[in-house]
C-alpha positions in Angstrom: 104.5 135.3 34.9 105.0 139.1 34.0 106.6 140.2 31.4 110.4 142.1 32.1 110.3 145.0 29.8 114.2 145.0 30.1 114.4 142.1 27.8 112.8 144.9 25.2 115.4 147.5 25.8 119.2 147.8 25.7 121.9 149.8 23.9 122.3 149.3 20.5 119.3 147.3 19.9 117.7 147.1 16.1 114.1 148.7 17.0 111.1 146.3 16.3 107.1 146.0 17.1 105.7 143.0 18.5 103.8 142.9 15.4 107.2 142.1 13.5 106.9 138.3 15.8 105.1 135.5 14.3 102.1 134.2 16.5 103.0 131.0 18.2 100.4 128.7 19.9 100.2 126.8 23.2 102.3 123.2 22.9 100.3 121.0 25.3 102.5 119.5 27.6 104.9 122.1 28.0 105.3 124.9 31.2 107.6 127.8 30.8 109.1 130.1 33.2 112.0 133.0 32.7 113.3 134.9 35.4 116.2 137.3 36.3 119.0 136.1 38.9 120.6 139.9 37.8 123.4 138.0 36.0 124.0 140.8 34.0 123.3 142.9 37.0 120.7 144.9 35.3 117.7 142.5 36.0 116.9 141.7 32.8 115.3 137.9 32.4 118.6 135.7 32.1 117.3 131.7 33.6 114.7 129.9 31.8 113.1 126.5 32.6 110.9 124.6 30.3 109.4 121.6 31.8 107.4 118.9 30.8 105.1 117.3 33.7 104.4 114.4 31.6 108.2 114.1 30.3 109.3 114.3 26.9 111.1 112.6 24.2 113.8 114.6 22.8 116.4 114.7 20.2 119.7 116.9 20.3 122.2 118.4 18.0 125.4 119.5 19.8 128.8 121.7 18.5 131.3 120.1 16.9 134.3 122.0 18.6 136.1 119.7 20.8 135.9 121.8 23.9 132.5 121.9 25.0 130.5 123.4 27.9 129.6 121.6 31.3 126.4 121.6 30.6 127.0 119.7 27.4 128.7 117.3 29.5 126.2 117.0 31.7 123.6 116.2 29.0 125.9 113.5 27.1 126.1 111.9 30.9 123.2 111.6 32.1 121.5 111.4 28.5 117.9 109.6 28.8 115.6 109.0 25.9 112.5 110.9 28.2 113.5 114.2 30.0 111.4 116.2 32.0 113.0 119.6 32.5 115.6 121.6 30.1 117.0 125.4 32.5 119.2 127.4 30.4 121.5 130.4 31.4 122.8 133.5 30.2 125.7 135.4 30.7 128.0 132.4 31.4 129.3 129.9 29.2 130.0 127.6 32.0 132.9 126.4 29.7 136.5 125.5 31.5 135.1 125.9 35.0 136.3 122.6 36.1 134.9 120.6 38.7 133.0 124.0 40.0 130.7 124.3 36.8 129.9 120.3 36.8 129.6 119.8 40.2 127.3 123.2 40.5 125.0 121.8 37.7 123.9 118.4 39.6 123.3 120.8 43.2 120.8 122.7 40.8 119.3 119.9 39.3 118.6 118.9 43.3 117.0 121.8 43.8 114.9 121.9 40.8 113.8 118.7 42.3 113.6 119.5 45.4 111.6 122.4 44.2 109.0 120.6 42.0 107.8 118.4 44.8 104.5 120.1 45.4 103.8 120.9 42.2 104.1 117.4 41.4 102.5 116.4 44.0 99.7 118.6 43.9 98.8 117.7 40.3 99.5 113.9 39.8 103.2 114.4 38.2 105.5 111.8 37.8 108.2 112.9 40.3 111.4 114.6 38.3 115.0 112.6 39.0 118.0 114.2 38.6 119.2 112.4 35.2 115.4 114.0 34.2 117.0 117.3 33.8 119.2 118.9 30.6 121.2 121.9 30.8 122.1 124.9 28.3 124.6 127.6 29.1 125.8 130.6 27.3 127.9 133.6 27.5 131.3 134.3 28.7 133.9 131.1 28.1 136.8 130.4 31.5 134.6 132.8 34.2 133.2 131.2 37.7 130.1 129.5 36.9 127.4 131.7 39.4 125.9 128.7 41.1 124.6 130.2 44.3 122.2 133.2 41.7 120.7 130.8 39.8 120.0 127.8 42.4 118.3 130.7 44.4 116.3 131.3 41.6 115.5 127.8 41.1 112.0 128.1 43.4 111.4 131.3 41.8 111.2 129.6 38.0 109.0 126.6 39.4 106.4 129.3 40.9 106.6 131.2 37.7 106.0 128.3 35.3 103.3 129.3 32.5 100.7 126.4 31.1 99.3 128.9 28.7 101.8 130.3 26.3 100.8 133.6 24.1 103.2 135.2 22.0 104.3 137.9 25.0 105.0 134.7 27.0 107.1 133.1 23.7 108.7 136.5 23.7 109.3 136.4 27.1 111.5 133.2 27.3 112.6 133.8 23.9 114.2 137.0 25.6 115.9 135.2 28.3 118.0 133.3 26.5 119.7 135.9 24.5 123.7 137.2 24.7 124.4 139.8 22.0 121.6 139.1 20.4 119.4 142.6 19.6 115.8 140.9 19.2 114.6 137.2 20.4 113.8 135.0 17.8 111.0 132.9 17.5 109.0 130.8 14.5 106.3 128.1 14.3 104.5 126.1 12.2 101.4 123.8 12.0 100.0 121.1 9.7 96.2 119.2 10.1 96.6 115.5 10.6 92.8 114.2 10.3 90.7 116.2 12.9 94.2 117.3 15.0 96.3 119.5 14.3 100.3 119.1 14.7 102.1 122.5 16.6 106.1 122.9 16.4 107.0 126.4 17.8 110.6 127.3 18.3 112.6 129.8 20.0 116.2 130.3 19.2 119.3 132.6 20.3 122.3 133.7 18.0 124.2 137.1 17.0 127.8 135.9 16.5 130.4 133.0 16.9 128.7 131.7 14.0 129.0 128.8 11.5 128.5 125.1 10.8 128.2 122.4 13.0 126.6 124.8 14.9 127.8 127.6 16.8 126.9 130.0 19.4 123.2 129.4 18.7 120.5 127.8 21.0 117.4 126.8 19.5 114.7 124.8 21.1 111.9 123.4 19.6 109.0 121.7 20.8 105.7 119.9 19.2 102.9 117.9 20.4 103.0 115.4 18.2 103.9 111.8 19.6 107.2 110.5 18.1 110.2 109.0 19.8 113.3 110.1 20.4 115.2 107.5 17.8 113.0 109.2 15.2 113.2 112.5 15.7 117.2 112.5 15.6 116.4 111.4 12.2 114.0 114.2 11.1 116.6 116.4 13.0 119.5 114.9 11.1 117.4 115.5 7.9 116.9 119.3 8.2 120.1 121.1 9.9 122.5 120.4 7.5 120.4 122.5 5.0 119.1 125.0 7.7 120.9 125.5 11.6 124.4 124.9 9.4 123.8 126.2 6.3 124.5 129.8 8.3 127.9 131.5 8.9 128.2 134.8 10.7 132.0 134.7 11.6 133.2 130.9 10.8 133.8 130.6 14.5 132.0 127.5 16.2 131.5 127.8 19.9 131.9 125.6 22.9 128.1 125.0 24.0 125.7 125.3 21.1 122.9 122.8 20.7 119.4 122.6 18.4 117.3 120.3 19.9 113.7 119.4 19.6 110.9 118.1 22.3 108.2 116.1 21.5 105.4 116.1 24.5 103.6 113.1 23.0 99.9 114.7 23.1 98.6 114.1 19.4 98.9 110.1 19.1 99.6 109.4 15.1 101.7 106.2 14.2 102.5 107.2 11.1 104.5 110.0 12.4 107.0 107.4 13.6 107.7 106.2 10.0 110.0 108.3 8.4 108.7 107.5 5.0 105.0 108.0 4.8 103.2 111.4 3.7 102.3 112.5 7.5 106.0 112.1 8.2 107.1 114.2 5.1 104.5 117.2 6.2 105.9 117.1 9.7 109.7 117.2 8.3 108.1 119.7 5.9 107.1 122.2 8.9 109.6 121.1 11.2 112.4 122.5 7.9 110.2 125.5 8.1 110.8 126.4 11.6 114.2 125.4 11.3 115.2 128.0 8.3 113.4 130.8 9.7 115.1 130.4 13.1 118.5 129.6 11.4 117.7 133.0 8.8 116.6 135.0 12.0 120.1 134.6 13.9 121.9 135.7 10.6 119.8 138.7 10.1 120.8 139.3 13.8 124.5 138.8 13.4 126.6 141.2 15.3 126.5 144.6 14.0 125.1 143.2 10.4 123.0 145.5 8.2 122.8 143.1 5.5 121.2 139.5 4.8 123.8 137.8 2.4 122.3 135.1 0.3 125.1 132.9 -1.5 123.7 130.2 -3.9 126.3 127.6 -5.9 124.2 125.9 -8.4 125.3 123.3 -11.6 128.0 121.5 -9.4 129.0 118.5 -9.7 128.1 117.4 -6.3 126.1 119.1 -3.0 129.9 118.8 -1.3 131.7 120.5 -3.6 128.8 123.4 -3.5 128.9 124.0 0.2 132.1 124.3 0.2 132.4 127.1 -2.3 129.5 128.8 -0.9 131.0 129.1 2.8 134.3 129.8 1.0 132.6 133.1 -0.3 130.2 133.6 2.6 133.3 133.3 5.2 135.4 135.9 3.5 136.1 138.9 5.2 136.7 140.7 1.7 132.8 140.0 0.5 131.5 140.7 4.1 133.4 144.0 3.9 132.7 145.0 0.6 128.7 143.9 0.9 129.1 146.2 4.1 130.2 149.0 2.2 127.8 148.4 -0.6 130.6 147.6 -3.3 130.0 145.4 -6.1 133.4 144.3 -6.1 132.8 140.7 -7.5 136.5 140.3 -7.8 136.9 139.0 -4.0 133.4 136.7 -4.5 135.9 134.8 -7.5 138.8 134.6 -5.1 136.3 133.1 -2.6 135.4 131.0 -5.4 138.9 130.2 -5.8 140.1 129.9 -2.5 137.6 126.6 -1.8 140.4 124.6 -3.6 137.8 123.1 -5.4 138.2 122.0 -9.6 136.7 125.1 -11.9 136.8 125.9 -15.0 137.5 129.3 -14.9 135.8 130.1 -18.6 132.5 128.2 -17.6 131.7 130.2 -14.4 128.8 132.8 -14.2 128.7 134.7 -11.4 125.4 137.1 -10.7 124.7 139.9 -8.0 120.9 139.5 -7.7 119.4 139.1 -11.4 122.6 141.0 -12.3 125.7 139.0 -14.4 128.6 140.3 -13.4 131.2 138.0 -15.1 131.1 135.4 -17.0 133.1 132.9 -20.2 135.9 134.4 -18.3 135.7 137.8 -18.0 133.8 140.8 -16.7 130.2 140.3 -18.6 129.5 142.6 -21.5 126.0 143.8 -19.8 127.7 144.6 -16.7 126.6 148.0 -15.4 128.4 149.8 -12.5 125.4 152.3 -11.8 122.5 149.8 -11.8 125.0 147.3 -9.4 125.7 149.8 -6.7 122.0 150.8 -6.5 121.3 146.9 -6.1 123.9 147.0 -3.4 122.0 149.4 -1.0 119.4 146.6 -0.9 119.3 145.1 2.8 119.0 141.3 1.2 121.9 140.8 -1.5 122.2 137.4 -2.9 125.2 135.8 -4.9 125.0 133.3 -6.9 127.7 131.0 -9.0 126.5 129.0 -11.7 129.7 126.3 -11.7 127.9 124.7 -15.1 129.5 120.8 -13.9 126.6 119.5 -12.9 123.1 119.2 -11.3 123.5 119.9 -7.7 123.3 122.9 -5.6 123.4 124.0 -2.0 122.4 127.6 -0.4 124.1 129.2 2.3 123.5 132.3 4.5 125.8 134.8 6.2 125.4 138.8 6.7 128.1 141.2 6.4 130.7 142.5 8.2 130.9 146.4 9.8 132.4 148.5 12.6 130.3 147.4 14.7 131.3 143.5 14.5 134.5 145.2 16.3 132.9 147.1 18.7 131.0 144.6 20.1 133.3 141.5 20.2 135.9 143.9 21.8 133.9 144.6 24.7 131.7 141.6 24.8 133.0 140.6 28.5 132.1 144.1 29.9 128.8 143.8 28.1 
């Protein structure tokens, strides 16, 4: 499988060295494949297939908006507790395509089938079924879902699948699932259990349509390790709300997102299937790991964002009331503007505060820009300092933080800021 340089190169892109990657390993029981069908009609790599000859147990998060893509529907019809194949395309949502988009995902799943045969045969593989097969789609929402490029790419993914995965070949189908995105985005994480050692590598996609409950984000993660699917929607369940949808580009949720994680079932440990012992704690450990740095990655990569925003609510009363002040200031188009144009103007992060309709006292509040007070008993703080604040702004990682002084809990929240460019790109995103 060669490498497509095109992935590398496009307009607008935020330059970066393959050195800025992290190394990810091999995941045994896991083939990988990305090729162009010219979607985007510049042959970039835009259909990826990750298949598992021995099947896999899985567990998936989808979007929480109540229109969803085909491919979602798909999935939730023909959902199995052992897959053997996930394809994902760019360029089209398949989202309100009607019986065309539905019906044109169970003729590809025949082909991949169809298609598999001899490798399957060849090698001693359990023969891939039709309800073997999930789907991801992403792109434009309401256009013609292009059946006929990507089932005639179908044999060309099965001939290009890769046992051996280095980081150019991570990089590779990390690529191929991107939209807007400027970089691919890609994390992993290991732990020693005994004399084996547990792999979860990750690859995700996300620039814009952002926010919780998942948006328009893809990330696909895959370990080794040997637990079932009822468990790993728990150790999912355990680390998105604080990770995947703990991040807000634009507060829009899309039609087709999904986080899900694969589990080839190589390294046998039993303990990993009880959710309470130490081995499960260091896998939920590295699996949170892999899941921030994704969910941080696609933030950093928001559309036309020059700025990582931090927003931190700590003292509440409870984690609730926390996140919702925090997205309250991290959604608002006034901080995302102002963080843009490097302007401490910590009135708009206490209308954001106030905004959340949540109970404050106004005169207990402390709100900080970095290790900088800003306001506080009330009022602009005494030690505030204009000159050492806008110097602070012209940082590229800003964090806010709102001590609410009610209680013990906090929660954390990510978002970027908002520019020209945000405009640009989401104006012509269909001619993209």
């Amino acid at each position: 499988m060669t490498i497509n340089l095109k992935n590398f190169f496009k307009s607008g892109q935020k330059t970066s060295k393959m050195g800025d990657f992290q190394e990810l390993k091999d995941i045994e029981g896991l083939q990988v494949s990305a090729v162009s069908a010219d979607l985007y009609k510049n042959s970039r790599d835009d259909l990826s297939l990750f298949y598992f000859p021995e099947g896999s147990n899985y567990s998936v998060a989808y979007t929480q908006n109540s229109i969803v893509s085909e491919s979602i529907t798909w999935n939730k019809q023909n959902a199995k507790n052992n897959i053997k194949a996930l394809v994902v395309n760019t360029k089209n949502a398949n989202t309100f395509t009607g019986e065309q988009g539905l019906n044109g995902l169970d003729d590809i799943a025949k082909t991949l089938v169809e298609s598999l045969k001899k490798l399957e045969k060849e090698n001693g593989y359990e023969k891939t079924k039709i309800k073997d097969i999930l789907f991801a789609s992403t792109g434009v929402i309401g256009e013609k879902f292009p059946l006929e490029k990507i089932k005639t790419n179908i044999p060309h993914l099965v001939s290009n699948l890769r046992i051996n995965k280095n980081k150019l070949i991570w990089l590779k189908v990390a690529s191929a699932i991107m939209t807007t995105d400027t970089k691919p985005k890609v994390a992993y994480s290991e732990f020693k259990l005994g004399d084996k050692i547990i792999r979860i590598a990750g690859i995700a996609k996300g620039s814009g349509m952002i926010a919780p409950n998942l948006a328009t984000m893809f990330s696909f993660i895959f370990t080794n390790a040997d637990i079932s699917s009822v468990v790993l929607n728990k150790y999912l369940g355990r680390v998105i709300s604080n990770t995947f949808n703990a991040t807000t580009v634009d507060s829009d949720t899309s039609t087709n997102d999904m986080v899900a994680i694969f589990a080839t079932k190589k390294i046998k440990n039993k303990k990993l299937n009880t959710v309470s012992s130490k081995e499960s704690l260091k896998f939920e450990k590295a699996l949170r790991t892999v899941c921030l740095e994704l969910s941080k990655q696609i933030v950093v990569d928001g559309e036309g964002a020059t700025k990582f925003i931090t927003v931190k609510i700590i003292n509440s009363e409870t984690t609730a009331r926390a996140k919702n002040i925090a997205f309250s200031i991290a959604n608002s188009p006034l901080v995302k503007t102002a963080v843009a144009g490097e302007d401490p103007n910590w009135g708009r992060i206490l209308m954001g505060i106030g905004k959340s309709g949540e109970k404050i006292d106004p005169k207990k509040i402390i709100i900080k820009l970095g290790e900088f007070i800003v306001a506080e008993n009330g009022k602009i703080s005494e030690s505030y300092n204009e000159e050492k604040l806008q110097e602070y702004m012209k940082w590229d990682s800003i964090i806010i933080e709102v001590d609410l002084k009610q209680g013990k809990e906090h929660f954390e929240c990510y978002t970027c800021d908002f520019t020209h460019d945000y405009i640009d790109i989401n104006a012509h995103y269909r001619r993209s």
